[in-house]
N, C-alpha and C positions, 0 to 999 in steps of 0.2 A: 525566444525563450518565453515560458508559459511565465503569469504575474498572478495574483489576488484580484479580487473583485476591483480594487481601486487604482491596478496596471502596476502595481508595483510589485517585486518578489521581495524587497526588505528595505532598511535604510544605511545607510554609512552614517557612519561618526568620527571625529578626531577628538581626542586629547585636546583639553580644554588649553595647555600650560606648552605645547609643542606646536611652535611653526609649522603655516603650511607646506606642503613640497606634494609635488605628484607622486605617484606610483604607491608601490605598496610597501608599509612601516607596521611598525608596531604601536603606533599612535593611531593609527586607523582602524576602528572597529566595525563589521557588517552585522547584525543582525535581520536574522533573514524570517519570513513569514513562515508559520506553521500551522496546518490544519490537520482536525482530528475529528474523524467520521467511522462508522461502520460500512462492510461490504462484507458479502456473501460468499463465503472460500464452495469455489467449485471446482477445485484438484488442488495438487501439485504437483510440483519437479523435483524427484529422489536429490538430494547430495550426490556429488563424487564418490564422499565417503560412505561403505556400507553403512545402512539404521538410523542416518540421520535426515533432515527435511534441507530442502534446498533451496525450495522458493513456493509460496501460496499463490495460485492465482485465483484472482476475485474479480467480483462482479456487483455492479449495482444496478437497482432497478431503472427501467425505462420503459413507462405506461405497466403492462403488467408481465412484461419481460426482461428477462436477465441479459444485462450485456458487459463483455470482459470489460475491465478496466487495468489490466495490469498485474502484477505480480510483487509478493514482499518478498524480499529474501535476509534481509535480516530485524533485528530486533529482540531474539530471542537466545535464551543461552544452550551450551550443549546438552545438558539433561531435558530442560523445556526441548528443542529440536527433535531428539529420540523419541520424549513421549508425544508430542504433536504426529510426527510418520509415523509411530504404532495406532493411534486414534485416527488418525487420516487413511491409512493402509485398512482398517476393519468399515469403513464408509465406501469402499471404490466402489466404481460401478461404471458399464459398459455403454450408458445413456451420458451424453453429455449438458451440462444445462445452458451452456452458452459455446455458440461456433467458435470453434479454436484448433488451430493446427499445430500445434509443438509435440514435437516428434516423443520425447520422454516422459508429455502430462500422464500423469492420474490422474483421472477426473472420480469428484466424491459427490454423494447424494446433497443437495444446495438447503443443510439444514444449518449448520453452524456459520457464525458475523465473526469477522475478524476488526478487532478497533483499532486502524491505523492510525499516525502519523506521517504527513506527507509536505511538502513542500507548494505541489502545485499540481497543475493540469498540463502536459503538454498538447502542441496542436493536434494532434490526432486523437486527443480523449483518452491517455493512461496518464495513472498514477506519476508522479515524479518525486525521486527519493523516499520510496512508501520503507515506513519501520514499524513492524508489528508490535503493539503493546496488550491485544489480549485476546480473549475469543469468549464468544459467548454462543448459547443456544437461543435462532429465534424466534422461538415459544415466549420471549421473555419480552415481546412485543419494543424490542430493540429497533429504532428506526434505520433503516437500509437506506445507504444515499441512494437518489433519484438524481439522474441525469438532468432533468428537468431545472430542477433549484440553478445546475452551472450555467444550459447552452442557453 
């Protein structure tokens, strides 16, 4: 399991006033690490459901290329979902910006940062538990994570 820089993914707690005992209570608390970066939506995956987004995938820099890291799929509500697939659907395009084989992507021109919240890294280098909290254009000189900063 992927951790934070300091090998941890969060900490446990118990209830200051309640006996130890193993396993899992309601005296037990986890709080778990969270980080929040930008990456670069270079498609997505339609919903099941007609008109809606189903999942973003993004990418962040590495030297001065773009490499996937993953996909969000939720974070957003059903009117945001609608209007992200209609703004995402008028950006496709037939050029990919990073290698990627899923069968349903859109891939869209690598202009707009999606600002995540995520959990961690797993070993292979994607996002873990990625929840989208905004988007931006970047022209707005928005820093794009770099691979670099993790490995």
């Amino acid at each position: 399991m992927a951790t934070n820089s300091s090998g941890l993914e969060g900490i446990i707690g118990k209830h200051v006033e309640k006996p130890y005992r193993s396993g899992r209570g309601e005296w037990w608390q986890k709080i778990t690490c969270k980080r929040r970066d930008s990456f670069v939506i270079v498609g997505f995956e339609p919903s099941t459901v007609p008109g809606y987004l189903g999942r973003l995938l993004l990418a962040a820099r590495q030297g001065d290329d773009l490499v996937y890291v993953g996909g969000c799929g939720t974070g957003w509500s059903d009117e945001l979902s609608r209007e992200l697939r209609k703004l995402l659907e008028g950006m496709a395009t037939k050029t990919q910006a990073v290698t990627l084989r899923r069968k349903s992507a859109v891939f869209i021109e690598p202009v707009l940062v999606a600002e995540v919240e995520y959990r961690a890294w797993t070993d292979d280098g994607k996002l873990r538990h990625a929840s989208f909290k905004g988007i931006r254009e970047r022209e707005d000189d928005v820093e794009i994570y770099s691979l670099e900063r993790y490995w």
